[in-house]
N, C-alpha and C positions, 0 to 999 in steps of 0.2 A: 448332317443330321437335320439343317434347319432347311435344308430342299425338300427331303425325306418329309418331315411336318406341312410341310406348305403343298407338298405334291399330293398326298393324303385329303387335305384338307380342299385343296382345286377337285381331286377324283371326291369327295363326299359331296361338294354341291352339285357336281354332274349327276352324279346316283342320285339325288336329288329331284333333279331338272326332269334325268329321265322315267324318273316315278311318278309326276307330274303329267309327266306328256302319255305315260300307258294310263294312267288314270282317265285320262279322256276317253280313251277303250272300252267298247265293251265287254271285255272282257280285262274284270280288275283284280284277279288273282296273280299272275304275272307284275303287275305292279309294286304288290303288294311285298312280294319279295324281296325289292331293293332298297326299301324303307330304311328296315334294318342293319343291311348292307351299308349305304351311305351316315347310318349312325354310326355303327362300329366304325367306320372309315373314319368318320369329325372325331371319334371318340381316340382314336389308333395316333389322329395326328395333335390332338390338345395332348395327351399325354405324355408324347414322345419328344412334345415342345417343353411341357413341365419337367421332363425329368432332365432333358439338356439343361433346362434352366437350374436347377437344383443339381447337375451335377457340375457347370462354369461358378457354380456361388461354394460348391464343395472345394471347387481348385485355387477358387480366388480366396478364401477363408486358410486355407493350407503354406496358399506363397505369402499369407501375412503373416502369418506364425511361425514360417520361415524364415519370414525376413526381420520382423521383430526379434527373434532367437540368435540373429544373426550377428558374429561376433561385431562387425561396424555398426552394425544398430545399436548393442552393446556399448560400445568406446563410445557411442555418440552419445548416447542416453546418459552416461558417467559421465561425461565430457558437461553434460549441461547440469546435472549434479552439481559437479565440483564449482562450477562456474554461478550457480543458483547460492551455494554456499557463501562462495568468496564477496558476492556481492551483498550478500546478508550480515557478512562479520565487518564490512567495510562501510554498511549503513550503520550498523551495530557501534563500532571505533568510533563514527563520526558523531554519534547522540551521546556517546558516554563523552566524548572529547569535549563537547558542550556544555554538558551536567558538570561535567569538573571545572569546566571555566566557570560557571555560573555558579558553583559553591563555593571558590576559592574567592570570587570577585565581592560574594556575599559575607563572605567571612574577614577581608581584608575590609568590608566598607566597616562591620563590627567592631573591629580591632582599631579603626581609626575613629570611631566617634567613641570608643574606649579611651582610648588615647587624648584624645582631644579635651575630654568631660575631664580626664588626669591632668592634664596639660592646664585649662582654664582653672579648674582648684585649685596648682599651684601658683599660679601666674596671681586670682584674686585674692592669695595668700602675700604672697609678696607686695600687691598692692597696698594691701590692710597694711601692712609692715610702713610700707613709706607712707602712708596716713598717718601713722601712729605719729611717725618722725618729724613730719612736718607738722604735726596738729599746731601748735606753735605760732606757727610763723603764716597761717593760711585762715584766711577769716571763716567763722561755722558756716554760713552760706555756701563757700564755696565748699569746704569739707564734706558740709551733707550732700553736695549736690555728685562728688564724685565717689560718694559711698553709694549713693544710690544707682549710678551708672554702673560701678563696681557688679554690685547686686543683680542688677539687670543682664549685665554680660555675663554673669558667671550662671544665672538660669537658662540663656541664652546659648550657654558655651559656646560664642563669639569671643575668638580669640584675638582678631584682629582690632575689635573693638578695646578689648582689653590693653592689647600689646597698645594703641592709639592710648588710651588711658592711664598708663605707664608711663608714655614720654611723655605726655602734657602733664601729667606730676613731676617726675623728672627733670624737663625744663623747666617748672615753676620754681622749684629752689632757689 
C-alpha cells in the first residue's frame, strides 16, 4: 500500500514535469490537461497514505485493547494491585507499630514521674518523722538545715537526694 502511495506520488511529479515541458509549447491546451491529472494523482497517493496510516493506528488501538483485555494483562494488573495493597498495609503496620511505641513509652514516662512525685512524698514524710525523733539530740542548725534540704528534694522529687538525706539522718543517731 505504501509503494502504491509512493508510486502515485513519483507518477504526479512526472505529470508534473511533463506539464511544464508542453507548456513551453505552442500549443498550451495539451498541457493543460495534465495539471489536473497529476493533482488528482498527488491527491490519489496523500490519501491513500492517510488512510493506511489511520487504518495501522485502527489496528494498533485494537491489539491494545486486546491485550489490555487480556486475561495475563489481567492477573498481571491484579497481581500489582494485591502487591500495591500489601505494601500499603505493611507501611500502614509499621506507623501504627511506632504510634504505639511512642504512646506507651509516653505514658510509662507519666506513670513514673507519678510514681516518683508518690514515692518522694512518702519518702519526705518519713523523713519529717526521723526529724521529729531526733529533734532532741541534733542541734536547730543542723535540723533547719535538713528540713530545708528535705523541702527542696521533695519540690525537686529527687529521690536520690532524699534516699542520701535519710542515711545521713540515719547515721547521725
Amino acid at each position: 500500500m505504501i509503494k502504491t502511495a509512493f508510486s502515485l506520488f513519483i507518477a504526479s511529479l512526472m505529470l508534473f514535469l511533463v506539464a511544464e515541458v508542453l507548456s513551453l509549447l505552442p500549443s498550451q491546451a495539451f498541457s493543460k490537461a495534465f495539471y489536473p491529472i497529476g493533482i488528482l494523482s498527488l491527491l490519489a497517493s496523500f490519501t491513500l497514505l492517510l488512510s493506511y496510516l489511520a487504518l495501522l493506528t485502527v489496528r494498533q488501538i485494537i491489539r491494545e485493547f486486546r491485550r489490555y483485555f487480556s486475561g495475563i494483562e489481567r492477573r498481571q494488573r491484579r497481581l500489582w494491585f494485591v502487591q500495591g495493597k500489601l505494601d500499603r498495609e505493611q507501611r500502614l503496620f509499621f506507623h501504627r507499630r511506632l504510634q504505639t511505641r511512642y504512646f506507651l513509652e509516653a505514658r510509662k514516662q507519666r506513670l513514673t514521674r507519678v510514681n516518683d512525685r508518690k514515692h518522694s512524698r512518702s519518702l519526705a514524710k518519713a523523713i519529717d518523722t526521723d526529724l521529729a525523733a531526733i529533734k532532741s539530740l541534733v542541734s536547730s542548725d543542723q535540723l533547719e538545715a535538713w528540713k530545708r534540704q528535705n523541702r527542696t528534694y521533695r519540690k525537686q522529687a529527687n529521690i536520690e537526694g532524699l534516699i542520701a538525706l535519710q542515711q545521713s539522718i540515719v547515721t547521725h543517731r
